[in-house]
C-alpha positions as CSV (number, residue, x, y, z in Angstrom):
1,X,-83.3,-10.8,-86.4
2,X,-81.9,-9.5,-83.0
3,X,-78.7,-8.8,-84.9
4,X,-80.9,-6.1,-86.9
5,X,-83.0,-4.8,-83.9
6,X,-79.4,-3.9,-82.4
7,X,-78.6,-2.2,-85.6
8,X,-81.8,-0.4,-85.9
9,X,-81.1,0.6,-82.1
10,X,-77.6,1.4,-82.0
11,X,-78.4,3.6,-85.3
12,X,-81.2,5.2,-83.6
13,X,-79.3,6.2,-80.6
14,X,-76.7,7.6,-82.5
15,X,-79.3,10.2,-84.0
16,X,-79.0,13.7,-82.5
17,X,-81.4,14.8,-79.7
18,X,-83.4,16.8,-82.1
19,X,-83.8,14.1,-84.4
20,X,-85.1,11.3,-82.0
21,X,-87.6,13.3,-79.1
22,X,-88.3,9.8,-77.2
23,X,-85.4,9.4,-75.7
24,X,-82.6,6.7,-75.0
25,X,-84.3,4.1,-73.0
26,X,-85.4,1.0,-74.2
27,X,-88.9,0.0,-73.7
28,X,-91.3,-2.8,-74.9
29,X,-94.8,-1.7,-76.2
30,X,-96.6,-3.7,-72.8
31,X,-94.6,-1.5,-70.5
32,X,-97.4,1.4,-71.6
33,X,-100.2,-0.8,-73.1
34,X,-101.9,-4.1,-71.8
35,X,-100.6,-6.8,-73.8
36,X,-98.7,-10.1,-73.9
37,X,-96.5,-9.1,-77.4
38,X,-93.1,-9.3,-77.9
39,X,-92.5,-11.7,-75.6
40,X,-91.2,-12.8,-72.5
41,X,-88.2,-14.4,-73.8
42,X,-87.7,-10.8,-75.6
43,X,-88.2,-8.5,-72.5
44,X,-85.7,-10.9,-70.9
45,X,-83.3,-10.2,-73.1
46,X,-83.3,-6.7,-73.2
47,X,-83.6,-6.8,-69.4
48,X,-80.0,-8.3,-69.6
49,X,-78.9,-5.2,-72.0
50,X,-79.2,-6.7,-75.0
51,X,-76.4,-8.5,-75.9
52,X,-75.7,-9.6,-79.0
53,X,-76.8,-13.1,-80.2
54,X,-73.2,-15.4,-79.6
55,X,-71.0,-12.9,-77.7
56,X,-70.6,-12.2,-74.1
57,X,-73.8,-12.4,-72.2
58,X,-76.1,-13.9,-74.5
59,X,-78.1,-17.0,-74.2
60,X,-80.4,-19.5,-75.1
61,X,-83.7,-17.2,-74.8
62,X,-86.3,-19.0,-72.3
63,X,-89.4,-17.6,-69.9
64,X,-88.7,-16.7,-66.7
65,X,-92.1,-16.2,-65.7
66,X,-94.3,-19.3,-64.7
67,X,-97.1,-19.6,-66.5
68,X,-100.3,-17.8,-66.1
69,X,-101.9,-19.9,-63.1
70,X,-105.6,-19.5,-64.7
71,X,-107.3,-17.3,-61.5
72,X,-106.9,-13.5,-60.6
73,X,-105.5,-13.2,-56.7
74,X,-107.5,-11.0,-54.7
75,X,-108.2,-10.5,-50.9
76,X,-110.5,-10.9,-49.8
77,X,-110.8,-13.9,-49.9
78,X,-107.5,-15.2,-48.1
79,X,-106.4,-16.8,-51.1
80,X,-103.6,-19.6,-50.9
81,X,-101.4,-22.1,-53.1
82,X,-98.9,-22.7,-55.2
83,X,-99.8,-20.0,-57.4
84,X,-99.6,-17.3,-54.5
85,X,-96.7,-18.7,-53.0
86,X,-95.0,-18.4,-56.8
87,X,-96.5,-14.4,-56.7
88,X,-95.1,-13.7,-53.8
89,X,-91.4,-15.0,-54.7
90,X,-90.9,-12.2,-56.9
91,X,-91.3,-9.9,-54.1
92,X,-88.2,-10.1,-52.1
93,X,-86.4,-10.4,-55.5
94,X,-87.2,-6.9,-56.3
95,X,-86.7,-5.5,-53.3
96,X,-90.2,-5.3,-51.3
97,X,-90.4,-6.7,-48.2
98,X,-93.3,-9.2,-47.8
99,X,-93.4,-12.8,-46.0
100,X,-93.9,-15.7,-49.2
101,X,-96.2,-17.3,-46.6
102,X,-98.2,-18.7,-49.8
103,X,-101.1,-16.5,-48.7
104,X,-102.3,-13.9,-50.4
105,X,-103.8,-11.6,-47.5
106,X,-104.2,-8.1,-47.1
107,X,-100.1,-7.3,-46.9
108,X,-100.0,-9.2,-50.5
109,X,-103.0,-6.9,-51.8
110,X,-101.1,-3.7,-50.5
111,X,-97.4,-4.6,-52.4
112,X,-99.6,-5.3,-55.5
113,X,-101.3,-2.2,-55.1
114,X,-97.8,-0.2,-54.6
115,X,-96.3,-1.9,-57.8
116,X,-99.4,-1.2,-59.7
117,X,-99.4,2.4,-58.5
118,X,-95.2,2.1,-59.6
119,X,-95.3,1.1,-62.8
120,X,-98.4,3.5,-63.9
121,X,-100.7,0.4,-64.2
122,X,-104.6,0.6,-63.0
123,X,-104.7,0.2,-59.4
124,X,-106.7,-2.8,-58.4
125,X,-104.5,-4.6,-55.6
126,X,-105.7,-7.5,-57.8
127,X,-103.2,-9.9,-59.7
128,X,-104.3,-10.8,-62.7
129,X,-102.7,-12.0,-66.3
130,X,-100.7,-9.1,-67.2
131,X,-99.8,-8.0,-63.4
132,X,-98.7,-12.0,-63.3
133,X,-96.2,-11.0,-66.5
134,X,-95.1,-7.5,-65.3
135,X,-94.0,-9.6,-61.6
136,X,-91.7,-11.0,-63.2
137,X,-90.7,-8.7,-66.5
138,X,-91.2,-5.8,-65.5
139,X,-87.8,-3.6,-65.1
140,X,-86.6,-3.1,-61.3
141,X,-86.8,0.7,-60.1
């Protein structure tokens, strides 16, 4: 199946301008809409360029978000646990400076907010399920 989604692409992109208006990039339908479809293993994959299934680059498709921890972080309260700690890991990994203090405080609410703001999702300095996802799926600008 992913060898026909490449086919389907790289015939797509070889269309001329006129003929395909959307563009060249490569995006999953919950990078405009809230929703938890293809996949996490999928947006991983294409987040590595697609490579095709066997040659150089490829593997084994897995998660590499945690699972959803059950409870929307928000501040206030000063929230704390593994959960937060887990949140706030992704931060320095994409290039935001934040202390992974396992709190989730006001500085926490604020680089939520930002990344919200960044990826055109409502602004809410809250975390919830599909924030959660987006932390760790989302592409890096």
């Amino acid at each position: 199946m992913l060898h026909g989604l490449l086919d389907a692409r790289d015939w797509l992109m070889g269309l001329p301008a006129q003929r395909m208006p959307c563009g060249g990039e490569v995006l999953g339908h919950c990078d405009g809409y809230e929703t938890t479809c293809p996949g996490e293993w999928l947006y991983e994959w294409i987040g590595r360029g697609y490579p095709r299934p066997g040659g150089p680059g490829s593997v084994r498709p897995v998660s590499p978000a945690p699972a959803w921890p059950g409870r929307v972080l928000e501040y206030p309260p000063l929230m704390s646990g593994d959960d937060v700690r887990a949140w706030g890991s992704r931060w320095p990994r994409r290039g935001w400076r934040i202390a992974v203090d396992g709190r989730f405080g006001p500085d926490s609410r604020e680089v939520a907010r930002a990344f919200q703001r960044e990826k055109g999702r409502r602004v809410t300095g809250r975390v919830g399920r599909e924030d959660w996802r987006a932390a760790w799926l989302a592409p890096i600008t």
